[in-house]
C-alpha positions as CSV (number, residue, x, y, z in Angstrom):
1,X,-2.0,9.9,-42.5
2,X,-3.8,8.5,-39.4
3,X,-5.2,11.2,-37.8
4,X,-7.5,13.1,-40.9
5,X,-10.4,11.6,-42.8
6,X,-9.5,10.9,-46.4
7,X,-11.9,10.8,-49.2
8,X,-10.8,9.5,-52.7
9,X,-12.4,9.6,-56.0
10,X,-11.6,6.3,-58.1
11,X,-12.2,5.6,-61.6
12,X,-11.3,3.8,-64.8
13,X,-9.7,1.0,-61.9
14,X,-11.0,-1.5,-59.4
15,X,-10.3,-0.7,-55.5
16,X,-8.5,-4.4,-55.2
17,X,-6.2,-3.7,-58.6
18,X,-5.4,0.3,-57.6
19,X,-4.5,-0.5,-54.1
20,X,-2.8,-3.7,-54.4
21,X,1.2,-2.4,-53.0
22,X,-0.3,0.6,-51.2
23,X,-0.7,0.1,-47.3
24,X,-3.8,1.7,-45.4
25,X,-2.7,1.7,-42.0
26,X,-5.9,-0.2,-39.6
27,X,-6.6,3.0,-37.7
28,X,-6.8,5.4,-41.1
29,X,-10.4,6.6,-41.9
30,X,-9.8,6.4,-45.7
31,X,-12.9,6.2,-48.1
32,X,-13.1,5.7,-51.5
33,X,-16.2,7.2,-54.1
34,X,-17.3,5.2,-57.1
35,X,-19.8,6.9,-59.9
36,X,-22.7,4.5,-60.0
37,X,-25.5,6.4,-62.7
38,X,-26.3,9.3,-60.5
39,X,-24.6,8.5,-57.3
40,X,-21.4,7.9,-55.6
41,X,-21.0,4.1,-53.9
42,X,-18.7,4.9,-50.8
43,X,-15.9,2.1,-49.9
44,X,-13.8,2.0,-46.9
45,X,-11.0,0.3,-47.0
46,X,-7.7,-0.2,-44.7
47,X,-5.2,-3.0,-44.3
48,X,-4.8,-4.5,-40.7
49,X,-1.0,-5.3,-41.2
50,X,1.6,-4.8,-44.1
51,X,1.3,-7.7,-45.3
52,X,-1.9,-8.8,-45.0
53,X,-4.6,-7.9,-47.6
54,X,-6.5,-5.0,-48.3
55,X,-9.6,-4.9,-46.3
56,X,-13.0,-3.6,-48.5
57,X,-16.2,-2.4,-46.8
58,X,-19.3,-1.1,-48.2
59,X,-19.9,2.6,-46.3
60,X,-22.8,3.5,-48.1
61,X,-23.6,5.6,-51.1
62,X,-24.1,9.5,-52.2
63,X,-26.3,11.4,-54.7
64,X,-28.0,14.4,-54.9
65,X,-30.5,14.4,-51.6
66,X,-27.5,13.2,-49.3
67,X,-26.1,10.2,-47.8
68,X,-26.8,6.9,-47.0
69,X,-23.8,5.5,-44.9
70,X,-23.1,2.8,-42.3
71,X,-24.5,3.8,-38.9
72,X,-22.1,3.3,-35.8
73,X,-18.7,4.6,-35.0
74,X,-15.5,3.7,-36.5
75,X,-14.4,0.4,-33.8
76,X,-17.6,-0.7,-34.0
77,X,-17.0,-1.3,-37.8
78,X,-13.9,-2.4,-37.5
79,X,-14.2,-4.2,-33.6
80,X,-11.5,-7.1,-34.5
81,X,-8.1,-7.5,-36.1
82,X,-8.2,-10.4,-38.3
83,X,-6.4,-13.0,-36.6
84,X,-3.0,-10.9,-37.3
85,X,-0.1,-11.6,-34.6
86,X,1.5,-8.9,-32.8
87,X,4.8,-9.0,-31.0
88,X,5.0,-8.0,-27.8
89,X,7.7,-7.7,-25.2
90,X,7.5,-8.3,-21.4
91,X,9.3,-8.4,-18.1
92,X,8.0,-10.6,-14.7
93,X,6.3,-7.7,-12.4
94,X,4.2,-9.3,-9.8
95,X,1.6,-9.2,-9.4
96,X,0.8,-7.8,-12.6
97,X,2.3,-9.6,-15.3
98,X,3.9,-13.1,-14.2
99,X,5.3,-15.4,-17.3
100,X,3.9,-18.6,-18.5
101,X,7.3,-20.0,-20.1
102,X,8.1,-23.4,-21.4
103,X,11.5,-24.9,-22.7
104,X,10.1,-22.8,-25.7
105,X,10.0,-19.5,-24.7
106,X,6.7,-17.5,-23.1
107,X,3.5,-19.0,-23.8
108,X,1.2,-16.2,-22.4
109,X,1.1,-13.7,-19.7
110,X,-1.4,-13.5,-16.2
111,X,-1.6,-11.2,-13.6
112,X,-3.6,-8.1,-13.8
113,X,-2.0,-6.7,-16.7
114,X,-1.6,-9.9,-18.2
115,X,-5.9,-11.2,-17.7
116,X,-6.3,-7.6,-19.2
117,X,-4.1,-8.5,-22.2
118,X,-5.0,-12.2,-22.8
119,X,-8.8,-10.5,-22.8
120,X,-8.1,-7.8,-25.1
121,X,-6.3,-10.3,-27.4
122,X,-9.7,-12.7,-27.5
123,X,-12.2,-9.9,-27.5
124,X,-10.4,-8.6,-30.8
125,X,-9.1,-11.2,-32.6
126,X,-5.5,-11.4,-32.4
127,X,-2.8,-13.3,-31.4
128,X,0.5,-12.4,-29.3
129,X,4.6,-13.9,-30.0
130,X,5.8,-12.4,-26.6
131,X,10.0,-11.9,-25.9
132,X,11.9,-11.2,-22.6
133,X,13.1,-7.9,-22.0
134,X,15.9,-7.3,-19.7
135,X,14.7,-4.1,-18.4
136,X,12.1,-1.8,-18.6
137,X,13.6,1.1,-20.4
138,X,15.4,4.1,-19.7
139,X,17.9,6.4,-21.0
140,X,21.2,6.1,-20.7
141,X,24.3,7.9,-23.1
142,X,21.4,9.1,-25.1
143,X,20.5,5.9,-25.9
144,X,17.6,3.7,-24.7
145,X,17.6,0.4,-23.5
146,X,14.9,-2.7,-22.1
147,X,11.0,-3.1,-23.1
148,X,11.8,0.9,-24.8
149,X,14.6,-0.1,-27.2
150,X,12.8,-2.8,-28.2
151,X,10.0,-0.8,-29.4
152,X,12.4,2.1,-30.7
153,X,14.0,-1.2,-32.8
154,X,10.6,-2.0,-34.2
155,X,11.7,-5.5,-32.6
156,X,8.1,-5.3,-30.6
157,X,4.6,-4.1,-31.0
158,X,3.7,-3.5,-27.7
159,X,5.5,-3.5,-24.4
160,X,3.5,-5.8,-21.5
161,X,4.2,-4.5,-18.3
162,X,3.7,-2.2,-15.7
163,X,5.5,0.7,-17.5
164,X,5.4,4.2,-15.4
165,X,4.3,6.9,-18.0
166,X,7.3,9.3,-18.2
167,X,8.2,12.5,-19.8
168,X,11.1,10.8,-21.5
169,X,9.2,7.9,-22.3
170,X,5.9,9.7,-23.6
171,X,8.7,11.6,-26.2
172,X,10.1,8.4,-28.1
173,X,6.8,5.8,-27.1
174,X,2.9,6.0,-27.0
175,X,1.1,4.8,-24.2
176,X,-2.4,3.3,-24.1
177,X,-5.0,4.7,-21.8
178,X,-3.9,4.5,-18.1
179,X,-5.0,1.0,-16.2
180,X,-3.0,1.5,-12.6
181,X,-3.0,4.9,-10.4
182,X,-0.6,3.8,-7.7
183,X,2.4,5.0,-5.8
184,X,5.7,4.6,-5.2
185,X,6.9,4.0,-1.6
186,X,10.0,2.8,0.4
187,X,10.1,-0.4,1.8
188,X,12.1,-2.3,4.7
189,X,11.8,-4.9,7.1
190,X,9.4,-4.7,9.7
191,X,11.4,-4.1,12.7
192,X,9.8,-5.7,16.3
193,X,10.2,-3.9,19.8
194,X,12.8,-5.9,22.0
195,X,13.9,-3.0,24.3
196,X,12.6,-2.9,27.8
197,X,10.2,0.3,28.2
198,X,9.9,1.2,31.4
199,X,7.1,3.7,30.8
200,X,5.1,1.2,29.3
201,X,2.6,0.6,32.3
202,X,2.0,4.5,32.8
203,X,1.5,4.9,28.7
204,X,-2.2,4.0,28.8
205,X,-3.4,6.9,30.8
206,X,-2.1,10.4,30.2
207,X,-0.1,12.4,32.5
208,X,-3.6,14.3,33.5
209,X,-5.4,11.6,34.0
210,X,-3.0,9.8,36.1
211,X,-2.4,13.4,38.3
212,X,-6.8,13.6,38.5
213,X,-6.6,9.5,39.6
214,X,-4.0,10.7,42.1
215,X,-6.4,13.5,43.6
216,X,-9.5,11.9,43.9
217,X,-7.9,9.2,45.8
218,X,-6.9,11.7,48.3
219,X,-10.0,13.8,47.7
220,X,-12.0,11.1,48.8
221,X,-10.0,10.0,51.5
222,X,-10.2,13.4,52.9
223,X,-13.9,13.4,52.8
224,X,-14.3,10.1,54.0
225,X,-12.1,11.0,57.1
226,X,-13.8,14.1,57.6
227,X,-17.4,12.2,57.1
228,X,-16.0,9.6,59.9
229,X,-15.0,12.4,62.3
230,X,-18.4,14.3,62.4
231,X,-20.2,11.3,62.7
232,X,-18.1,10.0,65.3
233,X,-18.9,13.7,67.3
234,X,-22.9,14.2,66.1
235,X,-23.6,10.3,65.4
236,X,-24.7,7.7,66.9
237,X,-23.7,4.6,64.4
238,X,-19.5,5.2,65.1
239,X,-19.5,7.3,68.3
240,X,-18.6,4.3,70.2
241,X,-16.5,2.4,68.1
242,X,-12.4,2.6,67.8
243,X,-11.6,5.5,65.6
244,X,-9.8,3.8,62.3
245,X,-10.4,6.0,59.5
246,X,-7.4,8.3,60.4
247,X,-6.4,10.0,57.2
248,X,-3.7,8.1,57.0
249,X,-5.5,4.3,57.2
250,X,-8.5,6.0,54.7
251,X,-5.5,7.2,52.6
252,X,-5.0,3.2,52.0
253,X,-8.4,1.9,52.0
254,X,-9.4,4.4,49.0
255,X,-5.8,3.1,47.0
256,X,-6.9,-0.7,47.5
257,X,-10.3,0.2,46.1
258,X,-8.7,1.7,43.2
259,X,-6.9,-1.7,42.9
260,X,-10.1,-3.3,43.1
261,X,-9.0,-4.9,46.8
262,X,-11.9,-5.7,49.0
263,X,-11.7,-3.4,52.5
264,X,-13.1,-5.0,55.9
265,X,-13.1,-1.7,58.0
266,X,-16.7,-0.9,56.1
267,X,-18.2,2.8,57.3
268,X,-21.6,2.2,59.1
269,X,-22.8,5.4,58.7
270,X,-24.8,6.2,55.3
271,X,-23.1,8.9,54.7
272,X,-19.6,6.9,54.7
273,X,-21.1,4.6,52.7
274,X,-21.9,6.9,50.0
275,X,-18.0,7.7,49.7
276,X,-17.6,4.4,49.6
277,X,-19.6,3.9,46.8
278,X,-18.5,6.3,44.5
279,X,-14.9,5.0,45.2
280,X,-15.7,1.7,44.0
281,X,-17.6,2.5,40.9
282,X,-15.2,5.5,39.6
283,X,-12.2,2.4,40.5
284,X,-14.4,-0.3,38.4
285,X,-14.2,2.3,35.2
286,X,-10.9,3.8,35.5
287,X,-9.3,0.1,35.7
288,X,-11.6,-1.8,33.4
289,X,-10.6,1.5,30.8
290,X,-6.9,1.0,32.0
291,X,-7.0,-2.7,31.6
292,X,-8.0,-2.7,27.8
293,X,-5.5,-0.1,26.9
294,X,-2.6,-1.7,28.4
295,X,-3.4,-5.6,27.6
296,X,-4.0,-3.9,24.0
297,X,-0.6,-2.4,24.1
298,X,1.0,-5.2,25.4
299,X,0.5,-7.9,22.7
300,X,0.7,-5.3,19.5
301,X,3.9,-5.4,18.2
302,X,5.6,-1.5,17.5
303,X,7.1,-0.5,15.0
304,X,10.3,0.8,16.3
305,X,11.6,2.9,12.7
306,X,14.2,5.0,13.5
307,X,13.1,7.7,10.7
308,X,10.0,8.4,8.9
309,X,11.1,9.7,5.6
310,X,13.5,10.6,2.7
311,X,15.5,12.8,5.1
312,X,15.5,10.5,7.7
313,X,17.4,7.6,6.4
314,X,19.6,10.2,5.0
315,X,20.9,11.0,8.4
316,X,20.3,8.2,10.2
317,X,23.1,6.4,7.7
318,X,22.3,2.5,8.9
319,X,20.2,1.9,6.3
320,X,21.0,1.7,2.2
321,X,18.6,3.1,-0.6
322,X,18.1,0.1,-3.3
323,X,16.5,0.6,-6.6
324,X,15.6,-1.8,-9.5
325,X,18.2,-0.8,-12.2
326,X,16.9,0.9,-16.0
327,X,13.6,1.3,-14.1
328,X,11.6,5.1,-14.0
329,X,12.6,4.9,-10.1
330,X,16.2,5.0,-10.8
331,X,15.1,7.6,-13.3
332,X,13.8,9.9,-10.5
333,X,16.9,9.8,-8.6
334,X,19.3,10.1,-11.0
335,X,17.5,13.3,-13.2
336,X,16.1,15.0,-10.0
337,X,16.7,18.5,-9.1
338,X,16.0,18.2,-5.5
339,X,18.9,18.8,-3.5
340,X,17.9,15.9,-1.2
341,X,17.2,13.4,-3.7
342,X,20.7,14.0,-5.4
343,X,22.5,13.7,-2.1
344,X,20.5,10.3,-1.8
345,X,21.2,9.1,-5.4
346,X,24.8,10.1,-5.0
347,X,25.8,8.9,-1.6
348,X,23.5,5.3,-2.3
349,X,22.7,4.8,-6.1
350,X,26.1,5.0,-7.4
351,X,27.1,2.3,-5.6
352,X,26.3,-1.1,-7.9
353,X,25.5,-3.4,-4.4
354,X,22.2,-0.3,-4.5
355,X,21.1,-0.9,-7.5
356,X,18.9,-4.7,-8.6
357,X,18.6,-6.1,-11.5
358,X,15.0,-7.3,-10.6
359,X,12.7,-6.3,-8.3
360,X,12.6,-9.6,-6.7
361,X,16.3,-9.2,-5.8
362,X,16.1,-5.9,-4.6
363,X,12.6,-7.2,-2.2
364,X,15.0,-10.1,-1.0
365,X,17.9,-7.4,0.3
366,X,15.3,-5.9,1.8
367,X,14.1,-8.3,3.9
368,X,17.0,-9.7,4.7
369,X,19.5,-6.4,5.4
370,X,19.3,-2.9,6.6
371,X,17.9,-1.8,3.2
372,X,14.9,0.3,1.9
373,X,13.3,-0.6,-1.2
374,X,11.5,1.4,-3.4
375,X,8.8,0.1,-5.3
376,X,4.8,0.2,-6.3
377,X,2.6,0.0,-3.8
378,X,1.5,-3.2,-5.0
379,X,4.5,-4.9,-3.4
380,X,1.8,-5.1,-0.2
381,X,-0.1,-7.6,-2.7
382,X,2.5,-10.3,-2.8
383,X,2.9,-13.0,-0.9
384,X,6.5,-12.5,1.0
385,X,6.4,-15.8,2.9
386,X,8.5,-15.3,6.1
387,X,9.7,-11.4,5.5
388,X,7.0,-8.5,7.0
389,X,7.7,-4.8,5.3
390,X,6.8,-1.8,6.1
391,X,7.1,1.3,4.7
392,X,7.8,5.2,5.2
393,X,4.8,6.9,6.5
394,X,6.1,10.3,5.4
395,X,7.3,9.2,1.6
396,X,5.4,8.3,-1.6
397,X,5.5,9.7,-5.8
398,X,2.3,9.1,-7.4
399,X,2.8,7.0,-10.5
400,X,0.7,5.9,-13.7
401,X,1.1,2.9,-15.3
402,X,-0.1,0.8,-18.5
403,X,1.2,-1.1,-21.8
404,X,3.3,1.1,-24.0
405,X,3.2,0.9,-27.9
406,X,5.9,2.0,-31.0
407,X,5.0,5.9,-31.7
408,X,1.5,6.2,-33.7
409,X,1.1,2.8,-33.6
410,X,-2.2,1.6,-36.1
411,X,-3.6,-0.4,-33.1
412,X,-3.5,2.1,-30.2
413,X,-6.8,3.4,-31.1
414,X,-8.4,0.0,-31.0
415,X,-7.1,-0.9,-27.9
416,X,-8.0,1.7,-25.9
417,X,-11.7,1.6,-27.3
418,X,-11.3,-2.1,-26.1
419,X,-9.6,-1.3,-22.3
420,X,-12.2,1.3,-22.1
421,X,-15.2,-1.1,-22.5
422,X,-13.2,-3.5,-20.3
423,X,-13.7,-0.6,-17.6
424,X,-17.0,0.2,-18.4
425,X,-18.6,-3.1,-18.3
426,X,-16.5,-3.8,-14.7
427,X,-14.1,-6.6,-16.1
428,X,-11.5,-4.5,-15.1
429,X,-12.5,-4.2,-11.4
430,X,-13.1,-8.1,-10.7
431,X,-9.0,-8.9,-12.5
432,X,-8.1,-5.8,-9.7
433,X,-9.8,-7.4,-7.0
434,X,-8.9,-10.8,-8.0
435,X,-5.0,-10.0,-8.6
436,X,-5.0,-6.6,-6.1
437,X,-6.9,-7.1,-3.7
438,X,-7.9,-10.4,-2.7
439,X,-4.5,-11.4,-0.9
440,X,-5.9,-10.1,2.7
441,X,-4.1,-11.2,5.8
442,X,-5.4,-14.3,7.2
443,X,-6.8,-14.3,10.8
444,X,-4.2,-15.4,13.1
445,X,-5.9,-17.9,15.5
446,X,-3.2,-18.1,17.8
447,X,-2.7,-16.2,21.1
448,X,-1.6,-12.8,20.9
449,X,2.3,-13.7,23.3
450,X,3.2,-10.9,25.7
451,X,6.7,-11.0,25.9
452,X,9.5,-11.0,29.0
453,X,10.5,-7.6,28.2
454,X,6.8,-6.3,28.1
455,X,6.8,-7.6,32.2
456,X,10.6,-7.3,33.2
457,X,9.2,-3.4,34.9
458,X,6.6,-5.1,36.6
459,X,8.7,-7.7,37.9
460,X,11.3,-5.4,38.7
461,X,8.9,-3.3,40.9
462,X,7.4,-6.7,42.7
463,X,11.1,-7.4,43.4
464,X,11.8,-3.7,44.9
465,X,8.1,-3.7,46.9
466,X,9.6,-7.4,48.5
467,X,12.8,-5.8,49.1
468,X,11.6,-2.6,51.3
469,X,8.8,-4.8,53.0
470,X,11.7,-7.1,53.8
471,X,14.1,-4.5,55.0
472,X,11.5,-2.6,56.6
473,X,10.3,-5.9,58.8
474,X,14.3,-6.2,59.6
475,X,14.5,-2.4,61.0
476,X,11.4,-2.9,62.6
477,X,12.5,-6.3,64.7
478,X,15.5,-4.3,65.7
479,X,13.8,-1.4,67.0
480,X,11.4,-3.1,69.2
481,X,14.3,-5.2,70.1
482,X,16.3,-1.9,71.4
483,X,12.9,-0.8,72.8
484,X,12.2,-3.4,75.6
485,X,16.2,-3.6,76.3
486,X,15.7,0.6,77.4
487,X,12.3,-1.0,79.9
């Protein structure tokens, strides 16, 4: 009776007296024609609730050279509900619906969905009793259960929360127009490097680069010897000094430019110079580059995750799979046809320690044990205190989420017109950046800590180098010693 346009000719009766027990549900377009002399007065009528009374509006009247109706469309006649109370139920989802309670019960609803609601319920005129839910709804022994059951039970008007639109849900419920596009994703506990890398001080160069650092420190020491030696034979500037750019002393000099070490045996000749020159400014780049990367890679913390998706954790086994319980995730495990995602709702999701009766509790396992969460993206909005997640680069379901109302509910219609004008005039954007976005990470102003592991290589190699010097100085002393006892 909702959906056509219906157009009744009354007469002999009053609207008010021939309507009095019939119910014109708030969403019917449902007109009624009176003969006034020559014309037709037009009357729309409706009732916002059962039991509340019957609703009367002049439209406009009808004779013989047309009509003379009401301009506007249909919510913009009827743009509020009266003051009637609807009963809604709700669950706590942070950060999109979080409870006001009181020893009495719920008071009202914040959060994105809930600013969104209370707004919808001024803008139109209406008032909400809100109940707790114990779930969100799904299907289970052909029977339904949480925020769904309730609205199956005609216990609740609306359900308040941030319901995931569903096959099986969209068959038994109605859903108002969509407010949140997000994603599912898998979370865990960040997990910090504390192993020793021992490649570490090589990583910020690649292998080629560190081969073509290697050959133009010989390539220039070559050139610089060879410079040396003809100007030693056609020169004049080092023909009489002692020769001490052998290849194997210019072999040093070049690598303790490249380590930005000042060298005292300076060439005198211009052409030595030169090579000198471009030695020291290719050095200054390559180490100021070198420098960056690794004091950059130092002090970042990495992520050390020993797999990157679904398939992963599957065979890594360290790790559980935790779901909140009557929730559409658990739905997606336990109706899936993938072969993977039955192997991972069998081996994890039928064991009850897997599966949370809030997602609160299943955020707290997470952060506390070897456990990957799935949730909304939004999790990333909340403030977590102490615990740091991350999540699976290579896993994510996209979801869409809104209220969810009894099947052909009188009141969709009107709020949808309303969420839609919410959109339009950007009321929605400022509750998504106000609850979605505007928890950013606040700038850290304390030092970035390199830790003992980071340096335990280069400590290890100062230790070695101190070592061979040392043992070399020993072998030394006792060859000379055996040399002057032979003369």
């Amino acid at each position: 009776m909702s959906n056509p346009a219906w157009l009744m000719f009354l007469t002999g009766s009053s609207v008010e007296k021939f309507f009095l027990r019939i119910y014109i549900p708030f969403d019917c377009k449902f007109m009624v024609a009176q003969k006034n002399g020559q014309s037709f007065i037009l009357t729309e009528i409706y009732n916002v609730g059962k039991n509340m009374p019957l609703i009367i509006n002049h439209y406009g009247t009808w004779d013989a050279n047309g009509t003379n109706c009401s301009k506007g469309v249909l919510y913009e006649r009827r743009y509020h509900l009266h003051g009637i109370t609807l009963r809604a139920t709700t669950i706590t989802s942070q950060p999109t619906v979080v409870l006001i309670e009181d020893e009495t019960g719920i008071q009202s609803v914040s959060g994105y969905l809930g600013d969104i609601w209370t707004t919808v319920e001024n803008s139109l005129n209406f008032t909400t009793a809100f109940m707790k839910a114990n779930a969100f709804g799904v299907k289970r022994n052909d029977t339904w259960n949480g925020m769904i059951q309730d609205l199956l039970m005609n216990s609740a008007d609306i359900a308040i929360s941030q319901l995931t639109i569903t096959l099986d849900r969209l068959q038994v419920v109605s859903f108002t127009a969509p407010i949140l596009h997000d994603r599912y994703e898998f979370f865990l506990r960040k997990p910090k490097s504390s192993e020793i890398t021992w490649k570490e001080f090589l990583e910020p160069f690649s292998t080629g680069l560190w081969f073509t650092v290697c050959g133009a420190i010989v390539f220039l020491s070559l050139i610089l010897t060879a410079v040396n030696v003809l100007g030693r034979r056609y020169g004049k500037l080092e023909a009489n000094e002692h020769h001490k750019y052998t290849l194997c002393n210019t072999l040093f000099y070049i690598f303790g430019i490249f380590c930005l070490q000042g060298i005292e045996a300076e060439p005198r000749a211009t052409s030595g110079r030169l090579v000198w020159l471009t030695a020291y400014v290719s050095s200054v780049v390559l180490v100021a580059a070198y420098s960056a990367s690794l004091i950059s890679y130092l002090t970042r913390e990495r992520e050390l995750i020993l797999f990157k998706d679904l398939k992963g954790l599957l065979q890594d086994g360290s790790f559980r799979l935790g779901v909140v319980n009557n929730s559409a995730e658990f739905d997606i495990f336990e109706k899936s046809k993938n072969p993977l995602i039955r192997k991972l709702y069998n081996k994890y999701l039928t064991r009850r320690e897997n599966v949370f009766g809030s997602y609160d509790a299943g955020v707290e396992a997470a952060c506390s044990s070897r456990l990957v969460f799935m949730d909304s993206s939004l999790l990333k909005q909340r403030d977590l205190h102490n615990c740091q997640l991350t999540t699976l680069p290579g896993e994510s379901f996209p979801v869409t989420m809104t209220y969810a109302m009894a099947k052909h509910s009188p009141y969709r219609a009107i709020i949808n017109n309303k969420l839609q004008k919410l959109k339009n005039i950007g009321a929605m954007k400022k509750l998504e950046t106000l609850w979605l976005t505007s928890k950013v990470q606040q700038l850290n102003n304390s030092w970035d800590v390199v830790n003992f592991n980071n340096v335990v290589p280069l400590l290890v190699l100062l230790t070695v180098g101190v070592f061979i010097a040392s043992l070399i100085v020993l072998i030394e002393k006792q060859w000379f010693k055996l040399k002057a006892r032979k003369h």
